[in-house]
N, C-alpha and C positions, 0 to 999 in steps of 0.2 A: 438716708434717714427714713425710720418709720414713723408715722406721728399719730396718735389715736387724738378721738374726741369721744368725747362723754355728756353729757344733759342730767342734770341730779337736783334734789330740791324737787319744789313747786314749777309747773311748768309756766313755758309766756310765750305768749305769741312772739313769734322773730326768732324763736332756738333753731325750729330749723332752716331759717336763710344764714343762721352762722353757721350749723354743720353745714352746710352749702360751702360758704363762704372757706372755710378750712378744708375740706376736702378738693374743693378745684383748686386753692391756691397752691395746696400742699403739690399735687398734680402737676401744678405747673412751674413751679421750682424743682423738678425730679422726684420728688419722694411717692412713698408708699401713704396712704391716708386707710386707716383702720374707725370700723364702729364700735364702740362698747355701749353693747347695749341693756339698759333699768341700769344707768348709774352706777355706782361705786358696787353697789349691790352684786350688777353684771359683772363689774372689774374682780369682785371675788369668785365669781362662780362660773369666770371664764367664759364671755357671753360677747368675745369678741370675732369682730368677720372684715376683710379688707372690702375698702368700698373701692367703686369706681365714679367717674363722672355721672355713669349713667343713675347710679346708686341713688345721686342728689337729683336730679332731674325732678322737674312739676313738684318743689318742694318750699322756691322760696315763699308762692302766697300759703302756706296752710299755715293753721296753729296747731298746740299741742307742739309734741317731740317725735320725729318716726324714728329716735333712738326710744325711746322712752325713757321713765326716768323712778327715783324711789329714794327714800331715807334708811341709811342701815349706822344706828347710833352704834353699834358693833366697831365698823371701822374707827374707830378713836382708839382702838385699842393697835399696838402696834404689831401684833403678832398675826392679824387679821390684813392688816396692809402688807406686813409680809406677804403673804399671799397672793394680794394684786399684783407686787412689784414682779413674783415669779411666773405671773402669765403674762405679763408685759414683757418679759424675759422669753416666756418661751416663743412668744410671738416676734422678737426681734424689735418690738418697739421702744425708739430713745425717747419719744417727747411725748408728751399729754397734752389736749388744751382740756378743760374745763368750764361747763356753761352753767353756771347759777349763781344764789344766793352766797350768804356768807359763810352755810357751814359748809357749801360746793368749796370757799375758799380756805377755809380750814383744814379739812380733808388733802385740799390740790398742793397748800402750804405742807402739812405733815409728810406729802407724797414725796418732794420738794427735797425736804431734808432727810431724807433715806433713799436720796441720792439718782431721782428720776424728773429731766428737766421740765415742769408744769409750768402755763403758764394761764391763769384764771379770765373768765368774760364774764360780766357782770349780766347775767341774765335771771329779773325776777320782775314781778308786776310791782313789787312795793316800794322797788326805789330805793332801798335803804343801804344798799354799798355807798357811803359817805365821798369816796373818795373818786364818784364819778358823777359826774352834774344830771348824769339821766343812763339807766339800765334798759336794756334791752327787755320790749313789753310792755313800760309803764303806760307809752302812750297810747296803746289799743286798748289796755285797759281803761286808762281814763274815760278813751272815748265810748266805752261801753257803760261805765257809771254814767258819764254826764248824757248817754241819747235815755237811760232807765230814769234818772231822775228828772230831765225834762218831761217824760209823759207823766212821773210822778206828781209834777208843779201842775199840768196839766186839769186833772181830778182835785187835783189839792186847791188850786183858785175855785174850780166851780162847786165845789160844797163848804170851802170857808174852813178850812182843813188846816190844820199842824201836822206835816207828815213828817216822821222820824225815818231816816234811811241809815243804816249801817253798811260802809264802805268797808273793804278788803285795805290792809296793810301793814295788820298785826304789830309789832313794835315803830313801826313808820307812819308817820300820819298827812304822806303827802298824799295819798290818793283821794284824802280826807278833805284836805286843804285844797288843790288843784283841783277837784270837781266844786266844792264849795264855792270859788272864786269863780268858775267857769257857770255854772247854773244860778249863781245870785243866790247861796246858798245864807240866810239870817245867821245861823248857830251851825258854828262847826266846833267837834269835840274831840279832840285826840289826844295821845300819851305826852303830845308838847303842848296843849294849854291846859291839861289836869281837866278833871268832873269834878264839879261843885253843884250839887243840884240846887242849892238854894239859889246860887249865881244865876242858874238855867232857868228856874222860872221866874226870877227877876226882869230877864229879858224879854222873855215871853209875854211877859206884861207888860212892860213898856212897849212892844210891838202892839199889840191889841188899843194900849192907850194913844197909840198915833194911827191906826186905824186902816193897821194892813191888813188888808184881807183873809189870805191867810201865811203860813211858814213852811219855811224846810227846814228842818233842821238833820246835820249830816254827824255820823258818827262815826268814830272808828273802829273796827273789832277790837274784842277784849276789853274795848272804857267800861261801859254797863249795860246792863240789859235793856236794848231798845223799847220792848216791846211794854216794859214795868215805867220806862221813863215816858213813853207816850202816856200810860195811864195818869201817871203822874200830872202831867201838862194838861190833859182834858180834866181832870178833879180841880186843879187849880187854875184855871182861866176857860173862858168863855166857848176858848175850839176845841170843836170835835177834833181827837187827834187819833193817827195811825201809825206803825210801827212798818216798814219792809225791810229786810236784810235780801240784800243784793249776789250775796254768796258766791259761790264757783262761777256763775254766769260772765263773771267780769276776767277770768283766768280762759277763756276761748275764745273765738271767731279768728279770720285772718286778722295776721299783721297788717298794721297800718304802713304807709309810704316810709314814715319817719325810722318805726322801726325795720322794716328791709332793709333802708339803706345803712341805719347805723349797724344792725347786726353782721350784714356784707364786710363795712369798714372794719368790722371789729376783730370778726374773723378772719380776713388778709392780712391785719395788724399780728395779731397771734402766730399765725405761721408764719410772717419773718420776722420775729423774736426768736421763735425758735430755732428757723435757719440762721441767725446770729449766736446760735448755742448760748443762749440767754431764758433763764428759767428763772422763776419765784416771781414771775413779775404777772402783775394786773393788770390789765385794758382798762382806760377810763377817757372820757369824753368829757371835756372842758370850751364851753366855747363853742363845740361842735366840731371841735380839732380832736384828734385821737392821739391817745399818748399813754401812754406808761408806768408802773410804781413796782416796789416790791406790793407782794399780799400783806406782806405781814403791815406798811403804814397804810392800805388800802383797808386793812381790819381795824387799823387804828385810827382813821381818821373820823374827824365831826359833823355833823350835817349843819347846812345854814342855810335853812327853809325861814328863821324868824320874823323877816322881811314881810313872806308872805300874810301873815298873820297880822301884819299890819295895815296890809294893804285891804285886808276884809274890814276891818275895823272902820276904817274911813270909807270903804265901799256901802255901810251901813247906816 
């Protein structure tokens, strides 16, 4: 068997201890382990090369992808994956893994049923593959929001300060949530408890009227514009307030412990799925147990972060 890997989407810290992980395993069950390298992108324009062990070597601590990686909204077209499947063809390769987000799983699905056995790894910072308790990168990134926003609390107590931070997590609002809970974040605002600014300086006032010093409040990309909503807050109550958006910062540095080891798991999991000649399935972590799904109820499933949102509630 030949088995490629591929890295697509937004990159995370931990993709490359999974290509790691898939190329030594693959290695060590017989087969051939191939790189395709910038993603699907690569997989059209033929940008594949066989690895070796040595290939992965000094790779689990980095971040970033040393496949690299890109978005080609092209491949949704079928006549375009045509073309992948005949350089996977020409290369001799049966199996795919795939490491990203959800359109990684859409893509790795379409791939799937035009008859080439994929099997998807949830790799994104934002946590939003539903049908896996935790993706590969969330935790290095958190921990990069929560060491930014503690120096941000920092400045923010000694001038009596509302600081607004905008987190990374685009339609997800855990990284939102899970650094809020993790920093003693007042106000957190994301795509799961809606922007109501009237709401927002509501509470901003009642903070001021019990005589907190000062706030954090965290935000999600895409809610609103931080930087208009700090104006907002300092027009309408007593604190000086400031805006930071946190940006790509939180998509680098090494992986953390957590994710090495789940991306390792995740990647041995995947090459023997596929030495079971078992395709269309999803890697998901439950429990901390690794386990399995098609893509397609991995696309379909629901997240159930609601919990957390309650536990700030009463934390407040």
């Amino acid at each position: 068997m030949k088995i490629g890997v591929l890295t697509s989407g937004g990159d995370a810290p931990g993709m490359n201890a999974c290509v790691r992980a898939v190329v030594r395993s693959a290695i060590h069950f017989g087969f051939e382990a191939y790189g395709i390298f910038d993603g699907y992108k690569g997989l059209v324009e033929n940008k594949i090369r066989k690895l070796t062990r040595n290939d992965v070597g000094q790779i689990l601590n980095r971040g970033g992808t040393i496949l690299g990686s890109s978005r080609l909204e092209s491949f949704k077209q079928e006549e375009v994956r045509q073309i992948a499947i005949d350089n996977l063809n020409e290369h001799g390769i049966d199996a795919l893994v795939v490491i990203g987000g959800d359109g990684t799983y859409r893509g790795g699905m379409a791939l799937n049923d035009m008859g080439i056995n994929v099997v998807a790894i949830p790799g994104t910072i934002d946590n939003d593959i539903a049908s896996t308790e935790y993706t590969i990168g969330f935790f290095t990134a958190l921990d990069t929001a929560i060491d930014a926003i503690d120096k941000l609390r920092d400045t923010s107590f000694s001038h009596q300060r509302c600081t607004v931070v905008e987190v990374m997590g685009r339609d997800c609002g855990d990284l939102s949530i899970y650094s809020g809970i993790a920093c003693g974040a007042e106000i957190v605002i994301t795509k799961e408890t809606g922007f109501n600014r009237e709401n927002v300086l509501k509470q901003v006032k009642w903070a001021q009227s019990i005589g907190k010093r000062h706030l954090i409040v965290v935000v999600a990309e895409h809610i609103t514009n931080v930087f208009d909503l700090a104006k907002d807050i300092q027009s309408n109550s007593d604190y000086e307030s400031r805006a930071t958006v946190l940006g790509y910062i939180q998509r680098g540095g090494n992986p953390s412990a957590f994710d090495r080891i789940l991306a390792s798991k995740m990647g041995v999991h995947a090459t023997e799925l596929l030495k079971q000649g078992l395709g269309g399935m999803a890697v998901y972590t439950n429990s901390l147990e690794i386990g399995h799904c098609p893509i397609n109820e991995a696309l379909s499933a629901t997240d159930e972060t609601t919990d957390l949102y309650e536990y700030l509630a009463k934390l407040n």
